[in-house]
N, CA, C and O atoms as a Tinker XYZ file with bonds, in Angstrom:
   300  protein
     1  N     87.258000  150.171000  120.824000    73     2
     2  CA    87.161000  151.124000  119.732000    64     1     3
     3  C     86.710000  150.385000  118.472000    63     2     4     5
     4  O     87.375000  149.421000  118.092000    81     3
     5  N     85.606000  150.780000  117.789000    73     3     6
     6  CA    85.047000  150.410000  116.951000    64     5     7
     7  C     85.458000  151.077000  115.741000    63     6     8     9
     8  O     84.823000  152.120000  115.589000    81     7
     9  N     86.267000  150.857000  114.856000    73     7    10
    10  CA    86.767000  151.417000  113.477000    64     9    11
    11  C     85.401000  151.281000  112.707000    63    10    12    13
    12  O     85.096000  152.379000  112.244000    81    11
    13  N     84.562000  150.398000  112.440000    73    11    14
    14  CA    83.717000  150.706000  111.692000    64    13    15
    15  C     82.752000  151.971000  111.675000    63    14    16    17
    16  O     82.517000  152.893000  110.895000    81    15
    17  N     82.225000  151.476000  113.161000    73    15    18
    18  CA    81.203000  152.737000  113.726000    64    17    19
    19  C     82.404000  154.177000  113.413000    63    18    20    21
    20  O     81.687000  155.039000  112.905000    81    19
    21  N     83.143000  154.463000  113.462000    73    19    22
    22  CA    83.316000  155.249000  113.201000    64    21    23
    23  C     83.774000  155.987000  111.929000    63    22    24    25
    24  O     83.976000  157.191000  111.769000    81    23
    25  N     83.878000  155.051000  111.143000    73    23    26
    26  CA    84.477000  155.338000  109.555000    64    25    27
    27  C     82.812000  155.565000  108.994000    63    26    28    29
    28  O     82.578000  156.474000  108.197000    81    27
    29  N     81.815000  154.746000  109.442000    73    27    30
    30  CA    80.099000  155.142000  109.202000    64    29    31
    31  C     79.692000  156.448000  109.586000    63    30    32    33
    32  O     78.563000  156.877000  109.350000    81    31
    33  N     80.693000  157.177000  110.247000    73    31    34
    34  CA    79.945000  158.007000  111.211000    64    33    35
    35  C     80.367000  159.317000  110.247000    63    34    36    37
    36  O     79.669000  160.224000  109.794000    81    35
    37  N     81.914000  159.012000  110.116000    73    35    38
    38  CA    82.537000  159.990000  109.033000    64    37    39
    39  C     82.453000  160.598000  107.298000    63    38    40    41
    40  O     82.879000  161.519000  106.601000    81    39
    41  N     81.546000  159.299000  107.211000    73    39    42
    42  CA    81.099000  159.371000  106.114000    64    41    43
    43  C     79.396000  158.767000  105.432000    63    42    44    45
    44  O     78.899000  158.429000  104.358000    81    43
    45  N     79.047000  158.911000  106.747000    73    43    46
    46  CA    77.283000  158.768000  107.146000    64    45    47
    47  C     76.326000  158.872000  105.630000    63    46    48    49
    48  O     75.417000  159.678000  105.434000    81    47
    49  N     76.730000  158.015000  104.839000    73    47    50
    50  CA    75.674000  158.040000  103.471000    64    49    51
    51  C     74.465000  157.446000  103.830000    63    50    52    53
    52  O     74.099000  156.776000  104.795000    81    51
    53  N     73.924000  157.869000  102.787000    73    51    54
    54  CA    72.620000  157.575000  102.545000    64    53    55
    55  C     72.315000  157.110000  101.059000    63    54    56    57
    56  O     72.623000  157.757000  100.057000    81    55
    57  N     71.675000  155.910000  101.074000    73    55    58
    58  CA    70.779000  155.605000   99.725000    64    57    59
    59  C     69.345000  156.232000   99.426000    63    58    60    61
    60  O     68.276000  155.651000   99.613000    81    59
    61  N     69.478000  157.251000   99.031000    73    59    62
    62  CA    67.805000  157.626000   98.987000    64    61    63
    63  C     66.568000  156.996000   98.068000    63    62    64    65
    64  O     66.698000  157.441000   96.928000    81    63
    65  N     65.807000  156.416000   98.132000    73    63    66
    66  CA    65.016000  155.857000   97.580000    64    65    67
    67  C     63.327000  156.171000   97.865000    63    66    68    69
    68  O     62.807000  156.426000   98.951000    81    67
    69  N     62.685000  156.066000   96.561000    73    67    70
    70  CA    61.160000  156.473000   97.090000    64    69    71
    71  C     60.322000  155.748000   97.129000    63    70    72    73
    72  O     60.472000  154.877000   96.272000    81    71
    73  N     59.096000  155.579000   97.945000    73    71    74
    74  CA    58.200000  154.476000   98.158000    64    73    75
    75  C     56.986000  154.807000   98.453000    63    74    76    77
    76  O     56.896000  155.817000   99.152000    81    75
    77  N     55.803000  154.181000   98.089000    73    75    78
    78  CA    54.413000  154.622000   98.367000    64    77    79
    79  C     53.759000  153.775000   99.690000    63    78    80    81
    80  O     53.652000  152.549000   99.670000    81    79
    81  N     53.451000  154.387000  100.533000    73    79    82
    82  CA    53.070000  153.369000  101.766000    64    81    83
    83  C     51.439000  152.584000  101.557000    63    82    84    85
    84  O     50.450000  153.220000  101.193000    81    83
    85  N     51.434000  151.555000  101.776000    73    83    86
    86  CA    50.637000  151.089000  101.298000    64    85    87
    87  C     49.698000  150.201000  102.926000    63    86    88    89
    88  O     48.547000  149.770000  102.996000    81    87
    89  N     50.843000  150.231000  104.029000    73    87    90
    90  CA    50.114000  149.432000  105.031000    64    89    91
    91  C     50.033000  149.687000  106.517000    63    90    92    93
    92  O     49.342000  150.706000  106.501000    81    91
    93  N     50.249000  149.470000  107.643000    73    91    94
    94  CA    51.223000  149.215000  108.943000    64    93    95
    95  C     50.786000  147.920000  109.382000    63    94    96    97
    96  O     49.710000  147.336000  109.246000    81    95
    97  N     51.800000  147.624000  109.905000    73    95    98
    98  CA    52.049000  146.088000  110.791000    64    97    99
    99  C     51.857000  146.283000  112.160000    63    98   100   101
   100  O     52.340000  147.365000  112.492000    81    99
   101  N     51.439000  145.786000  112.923000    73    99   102
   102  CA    51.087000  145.908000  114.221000    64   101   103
   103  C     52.166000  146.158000  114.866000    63   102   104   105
   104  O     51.913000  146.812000  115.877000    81   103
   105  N     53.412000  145.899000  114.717000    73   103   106
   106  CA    54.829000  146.053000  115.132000    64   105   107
   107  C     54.926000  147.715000  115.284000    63   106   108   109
   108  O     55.416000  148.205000  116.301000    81   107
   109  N     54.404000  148.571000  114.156000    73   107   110
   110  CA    54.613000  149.853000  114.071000    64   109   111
   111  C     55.425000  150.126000  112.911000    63   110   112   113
   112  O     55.899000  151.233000  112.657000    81   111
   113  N     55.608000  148.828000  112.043000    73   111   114
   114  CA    56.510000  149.722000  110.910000    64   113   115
   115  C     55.458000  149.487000  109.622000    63   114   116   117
   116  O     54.516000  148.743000  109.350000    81   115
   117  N     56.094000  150.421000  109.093000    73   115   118
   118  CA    55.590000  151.001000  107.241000    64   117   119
   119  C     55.501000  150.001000  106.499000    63   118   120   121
   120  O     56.635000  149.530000  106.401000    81   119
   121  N     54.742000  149.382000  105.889000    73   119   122
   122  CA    54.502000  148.594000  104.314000    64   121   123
   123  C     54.528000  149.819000  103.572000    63   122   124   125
   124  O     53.776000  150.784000  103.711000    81   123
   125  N     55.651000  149.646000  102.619000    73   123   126
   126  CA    55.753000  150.013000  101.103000    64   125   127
   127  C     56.058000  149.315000  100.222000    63   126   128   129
   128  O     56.677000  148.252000  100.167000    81   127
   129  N     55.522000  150.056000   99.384000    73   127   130
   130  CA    55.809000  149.564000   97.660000    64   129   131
   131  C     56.552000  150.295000   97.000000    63   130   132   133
   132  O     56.360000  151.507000   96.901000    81   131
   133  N     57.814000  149.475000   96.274000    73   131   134
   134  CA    58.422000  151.009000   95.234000    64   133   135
   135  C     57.803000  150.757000   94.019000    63   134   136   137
   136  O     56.992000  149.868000   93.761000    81   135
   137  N     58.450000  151.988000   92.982000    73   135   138
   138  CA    57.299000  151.861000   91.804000    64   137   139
   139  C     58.027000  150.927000   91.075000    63   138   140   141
   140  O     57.777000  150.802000   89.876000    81   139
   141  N     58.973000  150.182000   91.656000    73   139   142
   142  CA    59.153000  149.195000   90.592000    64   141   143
   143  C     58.156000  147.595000   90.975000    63   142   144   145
   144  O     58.214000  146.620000   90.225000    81   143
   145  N     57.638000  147.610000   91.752000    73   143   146
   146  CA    56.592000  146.661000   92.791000    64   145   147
   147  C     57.223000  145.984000   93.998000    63   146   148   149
   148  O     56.440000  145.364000   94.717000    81   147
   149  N     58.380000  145.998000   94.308000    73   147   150
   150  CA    59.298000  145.662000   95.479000    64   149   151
   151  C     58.241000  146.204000   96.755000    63   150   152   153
   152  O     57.477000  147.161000   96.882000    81   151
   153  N     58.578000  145.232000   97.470000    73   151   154
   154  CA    57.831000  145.506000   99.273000    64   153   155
   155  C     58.439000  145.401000  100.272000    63   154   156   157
   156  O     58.760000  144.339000  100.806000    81   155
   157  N     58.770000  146.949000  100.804000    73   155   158
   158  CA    60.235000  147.412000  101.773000    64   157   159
   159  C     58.988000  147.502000  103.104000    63   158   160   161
   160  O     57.796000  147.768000  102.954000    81   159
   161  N     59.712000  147.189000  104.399000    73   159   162
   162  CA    59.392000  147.471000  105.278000    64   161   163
   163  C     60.201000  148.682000  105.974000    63   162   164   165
   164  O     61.408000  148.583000  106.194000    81   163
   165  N     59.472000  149.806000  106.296000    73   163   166
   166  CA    60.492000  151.149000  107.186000    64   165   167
   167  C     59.712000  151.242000  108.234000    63   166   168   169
   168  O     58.608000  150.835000  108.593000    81   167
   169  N     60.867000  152.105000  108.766000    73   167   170
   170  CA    60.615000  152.644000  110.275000    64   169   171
   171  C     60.463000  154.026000  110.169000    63   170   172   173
   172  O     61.251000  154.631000  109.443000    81   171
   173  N     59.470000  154.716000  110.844000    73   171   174
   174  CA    59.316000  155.968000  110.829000    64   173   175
   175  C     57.786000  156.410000  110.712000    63   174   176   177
   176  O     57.003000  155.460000  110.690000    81   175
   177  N     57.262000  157.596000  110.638000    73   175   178
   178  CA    55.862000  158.147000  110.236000    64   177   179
   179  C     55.564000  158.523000  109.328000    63   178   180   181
   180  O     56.309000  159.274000  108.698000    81   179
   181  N     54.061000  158.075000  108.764000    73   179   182
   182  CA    54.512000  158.413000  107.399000    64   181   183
   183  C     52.004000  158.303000  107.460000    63   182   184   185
   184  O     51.317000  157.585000  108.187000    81   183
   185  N     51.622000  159.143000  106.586000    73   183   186
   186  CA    50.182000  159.073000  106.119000    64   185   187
   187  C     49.940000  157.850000  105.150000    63   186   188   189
   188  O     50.474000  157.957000  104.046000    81   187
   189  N     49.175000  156.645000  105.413000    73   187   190
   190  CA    48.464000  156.182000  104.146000    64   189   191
   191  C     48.029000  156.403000  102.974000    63   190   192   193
   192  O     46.971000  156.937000  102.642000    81   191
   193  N     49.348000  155.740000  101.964000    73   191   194
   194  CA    48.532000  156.043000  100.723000    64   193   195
   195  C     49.598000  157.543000  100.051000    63   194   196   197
   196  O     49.491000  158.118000   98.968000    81   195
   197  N     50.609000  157.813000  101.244000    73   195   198
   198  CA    51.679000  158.843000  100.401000    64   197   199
   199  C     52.815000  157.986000   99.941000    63   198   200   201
   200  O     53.096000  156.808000  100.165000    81   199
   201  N     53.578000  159.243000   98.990000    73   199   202
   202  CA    54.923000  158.646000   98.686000    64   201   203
   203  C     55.738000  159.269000   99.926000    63   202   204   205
   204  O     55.486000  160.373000  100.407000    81   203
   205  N     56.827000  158.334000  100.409000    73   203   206
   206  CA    57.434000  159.080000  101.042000    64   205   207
   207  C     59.189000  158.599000  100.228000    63   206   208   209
   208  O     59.480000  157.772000   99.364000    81   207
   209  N     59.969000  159.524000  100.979000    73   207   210
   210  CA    61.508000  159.439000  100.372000    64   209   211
   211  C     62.172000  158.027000  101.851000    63   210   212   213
   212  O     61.583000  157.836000  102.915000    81   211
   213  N     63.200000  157.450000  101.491000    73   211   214
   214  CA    63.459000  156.567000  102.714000    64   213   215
   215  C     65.169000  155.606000  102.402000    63   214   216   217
   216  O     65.651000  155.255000  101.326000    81   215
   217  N     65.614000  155.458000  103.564000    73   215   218
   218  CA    67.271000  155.237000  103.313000    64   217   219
   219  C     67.449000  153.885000  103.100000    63   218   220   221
   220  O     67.653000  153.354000  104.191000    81   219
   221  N     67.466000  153.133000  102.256000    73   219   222
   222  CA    68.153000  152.437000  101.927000    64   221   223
   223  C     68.586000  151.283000  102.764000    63   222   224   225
   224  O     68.299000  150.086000  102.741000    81   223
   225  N     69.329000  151.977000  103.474000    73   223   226
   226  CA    70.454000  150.992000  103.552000    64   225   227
   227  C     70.103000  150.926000  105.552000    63   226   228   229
   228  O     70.521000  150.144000  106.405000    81   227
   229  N     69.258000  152.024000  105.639000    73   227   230
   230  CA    68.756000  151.513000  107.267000    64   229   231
   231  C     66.960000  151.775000  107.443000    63   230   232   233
   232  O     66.333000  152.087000  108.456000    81   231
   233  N     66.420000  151.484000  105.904000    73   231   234
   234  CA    65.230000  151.624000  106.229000    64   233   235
   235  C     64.461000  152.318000  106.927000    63   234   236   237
   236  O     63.486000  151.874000  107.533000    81   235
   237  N     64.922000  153.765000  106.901000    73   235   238
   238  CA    64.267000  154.645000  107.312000    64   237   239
   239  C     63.244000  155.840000  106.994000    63   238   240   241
   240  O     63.496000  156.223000  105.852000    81   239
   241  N     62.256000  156.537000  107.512000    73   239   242
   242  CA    61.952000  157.549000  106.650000    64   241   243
   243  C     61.944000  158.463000  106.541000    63   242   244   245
   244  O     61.243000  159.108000  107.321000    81   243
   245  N     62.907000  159.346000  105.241000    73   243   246
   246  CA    63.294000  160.514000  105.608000    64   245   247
   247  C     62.819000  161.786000  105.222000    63   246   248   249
   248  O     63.423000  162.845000  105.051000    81   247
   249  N     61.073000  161.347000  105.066000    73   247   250
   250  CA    60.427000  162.351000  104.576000    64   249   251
   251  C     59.482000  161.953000  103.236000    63   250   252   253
   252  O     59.483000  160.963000  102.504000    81   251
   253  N     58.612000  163.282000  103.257000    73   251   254
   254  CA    57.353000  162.758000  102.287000    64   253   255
   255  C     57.766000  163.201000  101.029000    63   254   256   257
   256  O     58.381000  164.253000  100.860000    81   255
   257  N     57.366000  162.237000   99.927000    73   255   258
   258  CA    57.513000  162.624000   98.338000    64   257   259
   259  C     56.465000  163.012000   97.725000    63   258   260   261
   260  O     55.347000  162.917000   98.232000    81   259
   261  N     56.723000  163.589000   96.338000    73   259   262
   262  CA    55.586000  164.014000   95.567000    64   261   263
   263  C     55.016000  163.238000   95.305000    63   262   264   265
   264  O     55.411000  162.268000   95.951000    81   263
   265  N     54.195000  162.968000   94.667000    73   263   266
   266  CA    53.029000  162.116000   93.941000    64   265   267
   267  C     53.764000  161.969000   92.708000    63   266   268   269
   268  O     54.323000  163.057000   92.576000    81   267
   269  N     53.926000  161.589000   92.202000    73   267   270
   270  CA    54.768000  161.375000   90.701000    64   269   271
   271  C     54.108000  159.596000   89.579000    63   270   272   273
   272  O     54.134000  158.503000   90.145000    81   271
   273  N     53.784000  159.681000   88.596000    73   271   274
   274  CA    53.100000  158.992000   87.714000    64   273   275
   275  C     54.633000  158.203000   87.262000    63   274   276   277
   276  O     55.610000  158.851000   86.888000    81   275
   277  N     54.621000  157.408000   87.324000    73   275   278
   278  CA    56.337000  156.589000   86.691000    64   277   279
   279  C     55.647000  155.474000   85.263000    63   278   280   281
   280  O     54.889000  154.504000   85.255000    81   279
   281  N     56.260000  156.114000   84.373000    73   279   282
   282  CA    55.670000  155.119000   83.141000    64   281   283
   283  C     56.917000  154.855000   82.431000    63   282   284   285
   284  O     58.062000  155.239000   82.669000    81   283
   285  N     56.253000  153.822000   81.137000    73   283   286
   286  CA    57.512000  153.015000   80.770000    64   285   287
   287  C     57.430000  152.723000   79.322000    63   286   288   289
   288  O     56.409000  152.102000   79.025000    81   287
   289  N     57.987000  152.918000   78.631000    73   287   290
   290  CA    57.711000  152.995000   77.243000    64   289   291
   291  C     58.859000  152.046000   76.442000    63   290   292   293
   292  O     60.028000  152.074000   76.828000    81   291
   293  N     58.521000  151.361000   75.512000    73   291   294
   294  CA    58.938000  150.649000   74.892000    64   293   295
   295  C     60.124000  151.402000   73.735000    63   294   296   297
   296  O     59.975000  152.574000   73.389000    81   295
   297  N     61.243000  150.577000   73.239000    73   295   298
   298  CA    62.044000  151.236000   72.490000    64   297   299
   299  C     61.562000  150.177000   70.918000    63   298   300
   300  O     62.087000  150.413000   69.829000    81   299
């Protein structure tokens, strides 16, 4: 009996995070970029060149994002 697997199971979070795919690896997984310039590797399907949404914490993808412009302005 695995207490972890199951305390994960009971409370199954997710980190949602968004990323623009930018590649594939011959392996079959995703090159992304987030818009902060970080380079995540996921698992899942996803079109060249979209944003998609993706978990965190098991690198997955859990779907496509908007297109969204992220800017940064000085104080």
């Amino acid at each position: 009996m695995n207490f972890l697997n199951q305390f994960s199971q009971l409370f199954n979070q997710t980190e949602q995070a968004m990323a623009k795919i930018v590649g594939l690896r011959p392996d079959g997984r995703l090159i992304a970029t987030t818009p902060t310039g970080a380079t995540v590797l996921l698992t899942g399907t996803a079109t060249l060149g979209k944003s998609v949404y993706y978990d965190r914490i098991s690198s997955r993808v859990l779907g496509e994002a908007p297109d969204v412009a992220f800017l940064a302005f000085g104080v």
